[in-house]
C-alpha positions as CSV (number, residue, x, y, z in Angstrom):
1,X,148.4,63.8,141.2
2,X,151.9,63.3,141.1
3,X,151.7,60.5,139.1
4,X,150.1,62.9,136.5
5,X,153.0,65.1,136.6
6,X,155.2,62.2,136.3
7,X,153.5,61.3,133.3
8,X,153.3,64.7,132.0
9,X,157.5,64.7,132.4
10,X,157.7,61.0,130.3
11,X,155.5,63.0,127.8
12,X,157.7,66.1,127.4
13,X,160.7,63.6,127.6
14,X,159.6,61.6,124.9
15,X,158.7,64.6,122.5
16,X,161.8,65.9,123.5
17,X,163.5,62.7,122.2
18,X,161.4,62.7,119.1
19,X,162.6,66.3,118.2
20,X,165.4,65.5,118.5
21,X,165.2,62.7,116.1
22,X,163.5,64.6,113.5
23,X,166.1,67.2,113.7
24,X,168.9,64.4,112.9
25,X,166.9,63.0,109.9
26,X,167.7,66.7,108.5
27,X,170.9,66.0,108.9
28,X,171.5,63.6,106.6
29,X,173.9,64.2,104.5
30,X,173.5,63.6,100.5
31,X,175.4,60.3,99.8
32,X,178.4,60.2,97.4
33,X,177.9,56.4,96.1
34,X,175.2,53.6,96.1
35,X,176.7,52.0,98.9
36,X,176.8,54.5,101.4
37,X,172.9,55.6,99.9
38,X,171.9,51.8,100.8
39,X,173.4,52.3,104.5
40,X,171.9,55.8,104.9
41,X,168.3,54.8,103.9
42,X,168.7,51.7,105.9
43,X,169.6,54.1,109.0
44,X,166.9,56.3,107.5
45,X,164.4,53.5,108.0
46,X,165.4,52.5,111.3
47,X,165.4,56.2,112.7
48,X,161.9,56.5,111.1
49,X,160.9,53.1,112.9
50,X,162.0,54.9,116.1
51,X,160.0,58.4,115.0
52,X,157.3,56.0,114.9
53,X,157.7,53.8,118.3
54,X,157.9,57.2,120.0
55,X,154.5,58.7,118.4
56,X,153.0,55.4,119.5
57,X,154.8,55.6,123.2
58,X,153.7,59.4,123.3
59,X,150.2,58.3,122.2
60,X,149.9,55.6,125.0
61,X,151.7,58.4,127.4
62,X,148.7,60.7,126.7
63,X,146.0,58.6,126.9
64,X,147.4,56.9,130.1
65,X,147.3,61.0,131.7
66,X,143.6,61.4,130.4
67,X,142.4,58.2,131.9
68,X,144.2,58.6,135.2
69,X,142.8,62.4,135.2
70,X,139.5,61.0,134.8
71,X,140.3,58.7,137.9
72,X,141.4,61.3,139.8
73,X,137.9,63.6,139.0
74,X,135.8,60.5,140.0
75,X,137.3,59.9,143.0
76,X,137.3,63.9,143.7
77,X,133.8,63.8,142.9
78,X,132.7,60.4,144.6
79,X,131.5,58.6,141.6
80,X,132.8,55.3,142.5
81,X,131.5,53.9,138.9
82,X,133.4,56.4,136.6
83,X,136.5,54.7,139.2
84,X,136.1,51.9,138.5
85,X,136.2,52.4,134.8
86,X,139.0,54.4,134.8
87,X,141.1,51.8,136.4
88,X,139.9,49.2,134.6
89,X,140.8,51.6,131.3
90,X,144.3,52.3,133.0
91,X,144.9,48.7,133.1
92,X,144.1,47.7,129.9
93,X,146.4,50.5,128.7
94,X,149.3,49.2,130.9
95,X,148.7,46.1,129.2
96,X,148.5,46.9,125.6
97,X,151.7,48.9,126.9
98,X,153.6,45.7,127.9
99,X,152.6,43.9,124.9
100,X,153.2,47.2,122.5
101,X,157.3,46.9,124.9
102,X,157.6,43.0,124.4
103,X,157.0,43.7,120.2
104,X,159.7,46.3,120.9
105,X,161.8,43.8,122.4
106,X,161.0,41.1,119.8
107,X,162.3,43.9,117.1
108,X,165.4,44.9,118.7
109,X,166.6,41.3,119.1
110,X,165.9,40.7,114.9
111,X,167.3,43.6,114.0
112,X,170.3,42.0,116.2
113,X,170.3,39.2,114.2
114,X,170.6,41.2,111.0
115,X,173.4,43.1,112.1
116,X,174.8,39.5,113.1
117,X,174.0,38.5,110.2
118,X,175.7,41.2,108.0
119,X,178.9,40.9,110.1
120,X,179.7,37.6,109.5
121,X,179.1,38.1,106.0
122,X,181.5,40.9,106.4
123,X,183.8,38.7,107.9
124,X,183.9,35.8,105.7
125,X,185.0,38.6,102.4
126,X,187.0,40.0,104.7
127,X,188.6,36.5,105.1
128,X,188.7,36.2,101.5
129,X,190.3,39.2,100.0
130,X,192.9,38.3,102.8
131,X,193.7,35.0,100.9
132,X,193.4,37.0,97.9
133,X,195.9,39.7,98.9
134,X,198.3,37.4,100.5
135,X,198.5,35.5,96.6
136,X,199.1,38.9,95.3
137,X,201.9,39.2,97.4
138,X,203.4,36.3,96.9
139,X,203.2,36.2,93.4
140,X,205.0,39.7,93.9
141,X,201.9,41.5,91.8
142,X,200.3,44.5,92.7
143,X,196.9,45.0,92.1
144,X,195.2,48.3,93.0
145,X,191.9,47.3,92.7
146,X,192.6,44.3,95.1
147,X,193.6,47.0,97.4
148,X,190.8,49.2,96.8
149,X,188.3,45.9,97.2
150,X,190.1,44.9,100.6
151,X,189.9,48.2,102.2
152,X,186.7,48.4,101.2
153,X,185.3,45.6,102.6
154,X,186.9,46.1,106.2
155,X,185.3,49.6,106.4
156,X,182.4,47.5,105.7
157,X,183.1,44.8,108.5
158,X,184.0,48.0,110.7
159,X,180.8,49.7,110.3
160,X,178.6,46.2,110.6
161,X,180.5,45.7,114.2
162,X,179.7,49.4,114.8
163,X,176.4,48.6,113.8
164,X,176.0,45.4,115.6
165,X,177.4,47.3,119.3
166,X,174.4,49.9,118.3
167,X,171.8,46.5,118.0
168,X,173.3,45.4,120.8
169,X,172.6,48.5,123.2
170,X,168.9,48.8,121.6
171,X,168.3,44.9,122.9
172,X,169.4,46.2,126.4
173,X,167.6,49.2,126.4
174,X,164.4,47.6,125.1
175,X,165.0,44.9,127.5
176,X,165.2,46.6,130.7
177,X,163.3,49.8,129.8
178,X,160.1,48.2,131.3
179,X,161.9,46.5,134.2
180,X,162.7,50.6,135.0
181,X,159.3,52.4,134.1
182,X,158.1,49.8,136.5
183,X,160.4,50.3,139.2
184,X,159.9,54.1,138.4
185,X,155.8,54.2,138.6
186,X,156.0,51.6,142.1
187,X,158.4,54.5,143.4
């Protein structure tokens, strides 16, 4: 029974958690160029693809709770059958659980990559508008738009590291989120 209410608690956590991430989506601010509308529906999409990894964790959650119920009214009741099929039931639901964390896992780590991927592209205009800058200067010409361009592309480069620490924490997180359910459910 307790592991019942344990999994009633990971339920209410993770609707909890998927509240909480609805009521950020109406957050959203309108955005004030195409750039910024490019980053917010790309942070749209990803907090969408997270709405939707919860429903399916909540959905496993729940089905996991009906099938250990069901174990725990066959063994009240003696019918070592119905048991059996509830294990057998609660196993194949652990594993389609494992495989459903390892595609979570397998995710997190290209969605690294892209955010790797973005930075050094950041990096290498960054680089660039440097040289381009430096030219200016010595050439003793001032060119606002150069300006503009260069501080323009290091708030770029800042928010792809930003966004790359963020891809980074969601590898460890998916990576070590089973290793803790199962050190959590063997407790």
């Amino acid at each position: 029974m307790t592991d019942i209410a344990d999994l009633e608690n990971r339920l209410s956590a993770a609707m909890d958690r998927i509240a909480t991430g609805l009521n950020t989506l109406g957050d959203v601010p309108p955005a004030a160029s195409g750039d910024q509308s490019g980053d917010q529906s790309e942070e749209i999409a990803a907090l969408k693809a997270a709405l939707e990894e919860e429903r399916t964790a909540n959905a496993q959650l729940e089905a996991r709770v009906k099938a250990l119920t069901a174990a725990a009214e066959a063994r009240a009741s003696g019918d070592t059958d119905g048991e059996v099929a509830a294990v057998t039931g609660a196993h194949q639901q652990e594993i389609e659980a494992i495989r459903d964390a390892a595609a979570e896992e397998r995710a997190a780590w290209a969605g690294l990559n892209q955010r790797l991927v973005r930075l050094r592209r950041s990096n290498k205009l960054m680089r660039s508008n440097t040289l381009a800058l430096r030219q200016a200067a010595s050439d003793m010409v001032v060119d606002p738009e150069l300006i503009n361009n260069s501080l323009q592309v290091e708030l770029d480069a800042a928010i792809a590291a930003q966004e790359l620490e963020r891809a980074e924490a969601d590898v460890i997180i998916k990576t070590l989120m089973p290793m803790v359910k199962t050190g959590t459910e063997g407790a």
